[in-house]
N, C-alpha and C positions, 0 to 999 in steps of 0.2 A: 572534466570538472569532477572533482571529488563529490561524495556524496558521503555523510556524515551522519547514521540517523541509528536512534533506541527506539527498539519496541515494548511494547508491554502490554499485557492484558487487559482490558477494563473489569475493573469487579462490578459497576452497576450503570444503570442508562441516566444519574443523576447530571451529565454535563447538556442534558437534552433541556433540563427544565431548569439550569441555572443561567444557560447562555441561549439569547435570542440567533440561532442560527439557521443558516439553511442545508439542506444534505444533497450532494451532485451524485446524481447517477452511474456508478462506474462497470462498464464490464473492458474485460482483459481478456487476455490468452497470449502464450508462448507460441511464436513461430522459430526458433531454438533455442536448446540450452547445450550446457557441455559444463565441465564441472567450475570453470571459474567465470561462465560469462552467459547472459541470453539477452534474448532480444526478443524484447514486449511492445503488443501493441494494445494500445488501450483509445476507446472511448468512454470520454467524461462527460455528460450531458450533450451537446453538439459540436463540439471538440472533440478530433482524433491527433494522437499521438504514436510514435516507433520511440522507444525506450531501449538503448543499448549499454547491461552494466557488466562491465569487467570490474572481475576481483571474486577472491574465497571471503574475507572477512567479512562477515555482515554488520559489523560496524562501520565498516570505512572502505566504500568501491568508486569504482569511476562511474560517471554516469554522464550517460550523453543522450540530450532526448531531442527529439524533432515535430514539429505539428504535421501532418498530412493532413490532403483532402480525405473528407468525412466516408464519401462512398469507398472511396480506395482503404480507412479503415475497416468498415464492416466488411468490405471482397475479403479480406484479409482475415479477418473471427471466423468467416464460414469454412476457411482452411485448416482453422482447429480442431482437434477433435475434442477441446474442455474448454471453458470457459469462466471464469470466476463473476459473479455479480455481488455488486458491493454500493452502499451507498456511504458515500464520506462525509463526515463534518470538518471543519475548520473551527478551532476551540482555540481564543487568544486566553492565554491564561500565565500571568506572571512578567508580563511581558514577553513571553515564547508563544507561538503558533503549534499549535497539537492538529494532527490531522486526525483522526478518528473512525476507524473501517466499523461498519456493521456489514456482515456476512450475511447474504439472501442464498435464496433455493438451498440447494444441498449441505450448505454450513451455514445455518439459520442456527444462532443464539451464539455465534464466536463474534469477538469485537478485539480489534488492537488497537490503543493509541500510538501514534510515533512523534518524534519529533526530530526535529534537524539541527545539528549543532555547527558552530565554527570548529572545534574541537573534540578532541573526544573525552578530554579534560574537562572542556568546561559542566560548569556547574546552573542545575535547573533545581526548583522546586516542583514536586510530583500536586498536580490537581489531589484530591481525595479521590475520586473515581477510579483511580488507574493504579491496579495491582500488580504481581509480579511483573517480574522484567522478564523478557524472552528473548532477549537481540540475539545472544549466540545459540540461543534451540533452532536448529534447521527445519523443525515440523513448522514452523510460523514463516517458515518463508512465501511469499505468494504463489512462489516457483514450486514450491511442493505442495503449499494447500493444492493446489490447482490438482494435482493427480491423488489427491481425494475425492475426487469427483467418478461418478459414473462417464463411460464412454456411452 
């Protein structure tokens, strides 16, 4: 399945007090990478997911994701040596779906919004909140925040 998605910066925490939403609990980690593909495991509040994306472009990779059971996620975080924690929003705005990262413990004050597109053509209206675009900066990859982290 393609995956199709822009990032960008948030310049302020105003989509917190415009939209009535909730924020899901996310931690992550790589169990590998290589230069065009890895494979992420995440839990989302009581949800666990394996996430496998092939492709270089950070606009546009394949993505194939799978639910697993819960314990069998966390056995799998204690095999990382980093972890990412993030709480997300969901921000419908314009008729598009914005997910929204705020960064906890070691990247406390970084935020990206992203969005999902059918194309990479198609056309969105940007919220006021959401500042430069970073899709093709590799430092905003998850895959790299991630080893900004202390071991």
């Amino acid at each position: 399945m393609k995956e199709i998605e822009r990032k960008f910066l948030v310049k302020n925490m105003d989509f917190l007090k415009n939209h009535s939403t909730v924020g899901y609990t996310i931690q992550q980690a790589y169990l590998m990478e290589s230069k065009d593909r890895s494979l992420r495991v995440r839990i989302k509040n009581q949800r666990a997911f394996l996430t496998l994306k092939i492709g270089e472009n950070a606009l546009e990779r394949s993505e194939y994701e799978y639910e697993i059971p819960f314990k069998e996620a966390e056995e799998l975080l204690h095999c990382c040596p980093r972890v990412l924690y993030k709480i997300r929003y969901e921000i419908h705005y314009q008729n598009a779906l914005w997910e929204v990262d705020v960064f906890q413990k070691e990247l406390t004050g970084l935020c990206i919004a992203e969005i999902e597109l059918e194309s990479p053509e198609q056309s969105f209206d940007l919220p006021e909140w959401v500042g430069e675009e970073v899709t093709q900066d590799p430092q905003y990859l998850n895959i790299n925040l991630i080893k900004r982290l202390n071991v």
